[in-house]
C-alpha positions as CSV (number, residue, x, y, z in Angstrom):
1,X,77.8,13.9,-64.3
2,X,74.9,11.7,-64.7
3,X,71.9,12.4,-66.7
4,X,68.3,11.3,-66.2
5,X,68.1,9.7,-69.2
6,X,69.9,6.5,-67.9
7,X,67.4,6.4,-64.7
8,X,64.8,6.1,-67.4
9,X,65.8,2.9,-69.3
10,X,66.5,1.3,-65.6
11,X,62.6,2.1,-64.5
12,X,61.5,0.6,-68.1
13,X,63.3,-2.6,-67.4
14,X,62.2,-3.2,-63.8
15,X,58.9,-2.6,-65.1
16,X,59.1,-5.2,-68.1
17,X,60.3,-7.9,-66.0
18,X,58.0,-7.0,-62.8
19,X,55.1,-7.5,-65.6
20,X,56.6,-10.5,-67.1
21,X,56.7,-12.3,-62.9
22,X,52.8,-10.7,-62.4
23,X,52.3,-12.7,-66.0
24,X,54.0,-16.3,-65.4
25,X,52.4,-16.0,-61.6
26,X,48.8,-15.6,-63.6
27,X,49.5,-18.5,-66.3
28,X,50.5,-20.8,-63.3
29,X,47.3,-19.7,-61.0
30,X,44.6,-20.1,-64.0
31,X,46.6,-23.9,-64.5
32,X,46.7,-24.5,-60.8
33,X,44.0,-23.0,-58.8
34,X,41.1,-24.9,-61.0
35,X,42.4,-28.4,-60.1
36,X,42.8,-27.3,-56.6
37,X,39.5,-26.3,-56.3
38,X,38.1,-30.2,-58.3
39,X,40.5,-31.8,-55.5
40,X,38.9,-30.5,-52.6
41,X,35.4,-30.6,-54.0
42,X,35.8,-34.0,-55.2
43,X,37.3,-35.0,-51.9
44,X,33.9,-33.6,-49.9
45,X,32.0,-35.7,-52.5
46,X,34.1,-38.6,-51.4
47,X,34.1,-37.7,-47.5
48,X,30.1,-37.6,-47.5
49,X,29.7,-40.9,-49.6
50,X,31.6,-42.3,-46.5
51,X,30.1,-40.7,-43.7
52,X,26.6,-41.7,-45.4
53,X,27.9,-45.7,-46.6
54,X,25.9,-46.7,-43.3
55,X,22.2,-45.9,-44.8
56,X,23.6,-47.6,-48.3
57,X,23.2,-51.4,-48.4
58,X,25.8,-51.8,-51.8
59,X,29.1,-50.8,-52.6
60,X,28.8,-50.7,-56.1
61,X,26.2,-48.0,-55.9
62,X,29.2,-45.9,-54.4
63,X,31.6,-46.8,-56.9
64,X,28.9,-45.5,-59.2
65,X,28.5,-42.8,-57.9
66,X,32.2,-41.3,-57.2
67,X,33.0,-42.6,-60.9
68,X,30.1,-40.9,-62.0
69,X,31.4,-37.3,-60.1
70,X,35.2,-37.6,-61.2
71,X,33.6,-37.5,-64.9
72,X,31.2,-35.1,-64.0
73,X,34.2,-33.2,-62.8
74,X,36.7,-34.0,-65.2
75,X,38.6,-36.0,-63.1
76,X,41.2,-38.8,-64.3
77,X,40.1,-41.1,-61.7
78,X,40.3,-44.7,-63.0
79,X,38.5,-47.8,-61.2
80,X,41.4,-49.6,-60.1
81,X,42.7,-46.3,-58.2
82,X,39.5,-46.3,-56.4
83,X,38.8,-48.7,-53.6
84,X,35.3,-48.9,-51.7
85,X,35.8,-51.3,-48.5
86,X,33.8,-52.1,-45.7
87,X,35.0,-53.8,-42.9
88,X,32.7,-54.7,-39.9
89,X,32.5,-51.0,-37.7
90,X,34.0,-48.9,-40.3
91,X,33.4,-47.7,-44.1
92,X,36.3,-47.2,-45.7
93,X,37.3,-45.2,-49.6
94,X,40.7,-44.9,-50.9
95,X,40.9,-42.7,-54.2
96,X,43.8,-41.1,-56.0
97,X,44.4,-39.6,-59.4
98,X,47.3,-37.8,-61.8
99,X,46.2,-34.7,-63.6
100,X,49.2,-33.7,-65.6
101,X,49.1,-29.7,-66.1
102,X,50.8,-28.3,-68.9
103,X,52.9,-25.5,-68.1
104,X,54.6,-24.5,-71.9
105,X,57.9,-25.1,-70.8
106,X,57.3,-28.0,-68.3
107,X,53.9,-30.5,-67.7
108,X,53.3,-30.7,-63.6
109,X,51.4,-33.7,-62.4
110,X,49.3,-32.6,-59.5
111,X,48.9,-35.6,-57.6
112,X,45.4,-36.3,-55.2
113,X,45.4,-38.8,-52.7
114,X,42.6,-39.5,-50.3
115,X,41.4,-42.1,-47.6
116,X,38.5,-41.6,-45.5
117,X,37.0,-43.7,-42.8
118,X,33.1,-43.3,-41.0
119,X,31.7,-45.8,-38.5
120,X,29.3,-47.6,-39.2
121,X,26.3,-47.9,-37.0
């Protein structure tokens, strides 16, 4: 006949390991959910720079400016990965960056890619 005593080790082990899966799944959120959150603000910065390009008469001033952000923000965008172009209707911005994220056991590189386009009037 079975004793309790062996139900208790089993409920101390699920417990250790549920902890140690609610841990790593912390780690990786506090790595991942702050660059997330630079990406997509740092792609609005980029998406209203375009949309307002029209009311801007030089380019450079935008380069500036989204340089000027991605440090702001602590962003590894370098100037060759950014391209400002303006073609006769359209404004056009290409950036993208690699933020490695270390991980301990393993570095991820989150990747950011954007392009947007706005008429110009």
């Amino acid at each position: 006949m079975l004793t309790g005593n062996n139900q208790r080790g089993e409920g101390r082990i699920g417990l250790i390991i549920t902890l140690a899966i609610v841990a790593i799944a912390i780690f990786v959120g506090v790595k991942f959910i702050p660059a997330k959150i630079a990406a997509y603000e740092f792609g609005d910065f980029i998406e209203k720079e375009c949309r307002f390009a029209a009311t801007r008469q030089d380019d450079s001033q935008i380069v500036v400016r989204i340089m000027d952000k991605a440090e702001e923000m602590d962003i590894p965008l370098k100037k060759k990965d950014l391209i400002v172009r303006r073609t006769k209707g359209e404004m056009i911005i290409k950036a993208s960056y690699e933020k490695p994220l270390d991980l301990k056991v393993t570095t991820y590189v989150y990747k950011f890619n954007r392009e947007e386009r706005a008429p110009l009037f």
